[in-house]
C-alpha positions in Angstrom: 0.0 0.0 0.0 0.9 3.3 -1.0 0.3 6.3 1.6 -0.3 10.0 -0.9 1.1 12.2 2.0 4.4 11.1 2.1 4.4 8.0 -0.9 6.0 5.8 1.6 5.1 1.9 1.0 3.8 -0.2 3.4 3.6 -4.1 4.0 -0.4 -4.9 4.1 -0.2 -7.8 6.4 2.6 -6.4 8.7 1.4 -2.6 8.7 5.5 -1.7 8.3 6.5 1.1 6.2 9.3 -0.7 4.2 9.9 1.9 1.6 9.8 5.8 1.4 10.3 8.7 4.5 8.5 6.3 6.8 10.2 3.5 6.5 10.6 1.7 9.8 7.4 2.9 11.3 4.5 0.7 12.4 1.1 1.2 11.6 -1.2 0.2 15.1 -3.4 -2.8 14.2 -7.4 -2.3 14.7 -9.0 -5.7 15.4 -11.6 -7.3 12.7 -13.6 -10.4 12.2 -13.0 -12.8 9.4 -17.3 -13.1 8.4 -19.6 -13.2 5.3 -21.6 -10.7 5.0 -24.8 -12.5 5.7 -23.9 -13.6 9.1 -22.4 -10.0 10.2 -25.8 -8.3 9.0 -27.7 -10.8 11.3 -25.2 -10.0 14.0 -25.5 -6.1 13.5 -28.7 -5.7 11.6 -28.2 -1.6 12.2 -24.5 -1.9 10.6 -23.7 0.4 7.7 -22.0 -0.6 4.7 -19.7 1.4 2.9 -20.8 2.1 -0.7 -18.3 1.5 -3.8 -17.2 4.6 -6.1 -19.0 4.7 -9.3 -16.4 6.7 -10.4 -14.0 3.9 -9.4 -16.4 1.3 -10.5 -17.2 2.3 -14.1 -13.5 3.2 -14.2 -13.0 -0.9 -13.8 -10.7 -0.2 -10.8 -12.2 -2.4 -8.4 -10.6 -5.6 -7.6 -13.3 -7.9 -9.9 -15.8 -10.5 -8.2 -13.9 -13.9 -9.5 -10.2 -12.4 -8.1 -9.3 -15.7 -6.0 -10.2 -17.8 -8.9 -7.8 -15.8 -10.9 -5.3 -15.6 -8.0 -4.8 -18.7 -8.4 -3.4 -19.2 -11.8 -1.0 -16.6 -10.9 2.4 -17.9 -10.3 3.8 -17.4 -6.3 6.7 -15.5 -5.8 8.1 -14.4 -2.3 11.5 -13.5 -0.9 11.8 -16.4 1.1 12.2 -20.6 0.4 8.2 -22.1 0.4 7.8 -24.7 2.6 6.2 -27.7 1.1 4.2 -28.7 4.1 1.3 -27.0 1.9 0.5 -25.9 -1.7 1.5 -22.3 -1.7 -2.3 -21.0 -2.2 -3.6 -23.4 0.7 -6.4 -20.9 2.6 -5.0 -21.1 6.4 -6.5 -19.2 9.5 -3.4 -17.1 11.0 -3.0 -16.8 14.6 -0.2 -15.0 16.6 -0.1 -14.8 20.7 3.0 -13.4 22.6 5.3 -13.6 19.7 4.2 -17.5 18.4 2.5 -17.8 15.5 0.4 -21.0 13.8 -1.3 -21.7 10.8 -4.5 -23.6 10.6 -5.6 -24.7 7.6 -9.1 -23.8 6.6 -10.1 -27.4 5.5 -8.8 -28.8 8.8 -11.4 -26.0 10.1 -13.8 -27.1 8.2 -13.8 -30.9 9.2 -13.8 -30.2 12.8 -15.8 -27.3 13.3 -13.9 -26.5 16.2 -11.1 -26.1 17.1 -8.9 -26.8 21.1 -5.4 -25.2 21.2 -3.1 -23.5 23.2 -0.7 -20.9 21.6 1.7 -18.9 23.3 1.2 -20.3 26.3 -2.8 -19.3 26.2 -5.7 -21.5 25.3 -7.3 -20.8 22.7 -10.1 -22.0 20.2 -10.8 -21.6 16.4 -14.5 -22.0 15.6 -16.4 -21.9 12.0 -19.7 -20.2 12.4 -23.1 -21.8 11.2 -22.3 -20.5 7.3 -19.3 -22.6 7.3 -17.0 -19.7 6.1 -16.8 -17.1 9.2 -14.2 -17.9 11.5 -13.4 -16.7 14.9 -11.2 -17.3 17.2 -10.9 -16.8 21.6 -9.2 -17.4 24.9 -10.8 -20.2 26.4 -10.7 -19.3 30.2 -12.8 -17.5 32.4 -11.1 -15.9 36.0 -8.5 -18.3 35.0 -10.0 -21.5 35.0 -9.3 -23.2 31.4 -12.4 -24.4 29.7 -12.8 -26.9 27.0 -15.7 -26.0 24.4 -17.8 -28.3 22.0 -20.5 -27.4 19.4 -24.4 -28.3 20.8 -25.2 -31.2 19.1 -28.9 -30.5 17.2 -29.6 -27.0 17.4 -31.4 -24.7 14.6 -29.0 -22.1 15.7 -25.2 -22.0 16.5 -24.6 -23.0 19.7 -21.5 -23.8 22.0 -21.1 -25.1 25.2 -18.1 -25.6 27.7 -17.2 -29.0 29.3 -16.5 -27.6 32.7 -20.2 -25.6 33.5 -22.4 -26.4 30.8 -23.3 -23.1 29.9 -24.0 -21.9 26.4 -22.3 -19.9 24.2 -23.0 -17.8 21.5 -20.4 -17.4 18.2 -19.7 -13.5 19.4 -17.9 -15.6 22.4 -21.1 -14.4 24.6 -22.6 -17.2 27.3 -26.4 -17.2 26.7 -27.4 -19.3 29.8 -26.4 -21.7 32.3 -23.5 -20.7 35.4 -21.6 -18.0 33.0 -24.3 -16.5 31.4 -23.3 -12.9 30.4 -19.5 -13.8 30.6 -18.0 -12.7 27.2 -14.6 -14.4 26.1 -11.5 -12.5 24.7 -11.4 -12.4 21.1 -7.9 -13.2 19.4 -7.3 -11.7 16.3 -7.0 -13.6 13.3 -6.1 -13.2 9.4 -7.4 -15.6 7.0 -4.7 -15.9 4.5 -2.5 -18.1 1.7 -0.2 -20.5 3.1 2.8 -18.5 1.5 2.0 -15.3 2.6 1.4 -16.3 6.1 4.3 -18.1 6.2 6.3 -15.1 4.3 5.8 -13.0 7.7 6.2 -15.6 10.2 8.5 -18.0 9.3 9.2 -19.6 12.2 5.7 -20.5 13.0 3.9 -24.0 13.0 1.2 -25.8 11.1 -1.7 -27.2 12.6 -2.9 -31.0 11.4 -5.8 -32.9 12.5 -6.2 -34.1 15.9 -3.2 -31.9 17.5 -3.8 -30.4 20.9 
């Protein structure tokens, strides 16, 4: 990305200015959710959305609706060796906590649902929402105490519940009833990404396969 004040560069997945009078500087991260559109209307039926240019539009300068399919044909090239673990364009859910970062591939996601990890040194979870596309992810403890979630078995709506109380959960990370009702879990940030890229920024990190804890 290319700031006009100054033309500096900027890496879009790191926010570092790699090129220009800013180089070196940082741009502070703002959390966001990795949803459809459907299922964030449903969650904030008051949201706005911000309308294209039709300047920009009839201009053709929008990014066009079949992009990924076209992404894909396009040959990978990145400063650093590609680890073969995955195909370079493999969709994986990025997660970094206190400086350790680990890929989860979106089709291991999308077998199990859910997701029971600890990164970091902090439990965490990955969960695929009720579309089968939205992912979020979340410290799994409450005051401490370390809770194990599963998805409700039979519901019309998405539904979690924790091991340890029983309660319910929502996919915002909200308890809904039983002993922690109103509790809200930390989100953790996550980037939905290809498995080059991802790995481009944090080499050093690990993959997740099926049935790791």
């Amino acid at each position: 990305m290319r700031d006009e004040e100054t033309g500096s560069w900027w890496q879009q997945v790191t926010g570092e200015a790699i090129q220009g009078p800013l180089k070196g500087q940082r741009l502070l991260p703002v959390f966001h959710d990795e949803l459809t559109f459907g299922l964030w209307k449903r969650e904030k039926p008051e949201g706005r959305v911000l309308r294209p240019n039709e300047q920009i539009a009839q201009a053709g300068k929008y990014v066009p609706a079949n992009w990924e399919e076209r992404m894909v044909k396009v040959p990978v090239a990145t400063s650093v060796a590609i680890d073969k673990s995955l195909e370079p364009r493999t969709l994986v859910v990025g997660l970094s906590v206190n400086g350790v970062a680990k890929a989860y591939p979106l089709d291991a996601l999308v077998k199990q649902s859910l997701i029971l990890d600890d990164l970091g040194g902090v439990p965490i979870f990955i969960v695929l929402g009720d579309d089968k596309r939205s992912v979020r992810a979340f410290e799994r403890s409450v005051d401490g105490r370390k809770l194990e979630f599963l998805l409700k078995p039979n519901t019309s709506t998405f539904a979690m519940v924790d091991a340890e109380t029983g309660s319910e959960w929502d996919f915002t990370g909200k308890a809904t009833g039983g002993q922690l009702a109103g509790r809200q879990l930390k989100k953790v940030s996550i980037l939905n990404d290809y498995w080059f890229d991802w790995m481009t920024y944090n080499p050093k990190m690990r993959v997740y396969k099926l049935g790791d804890r």
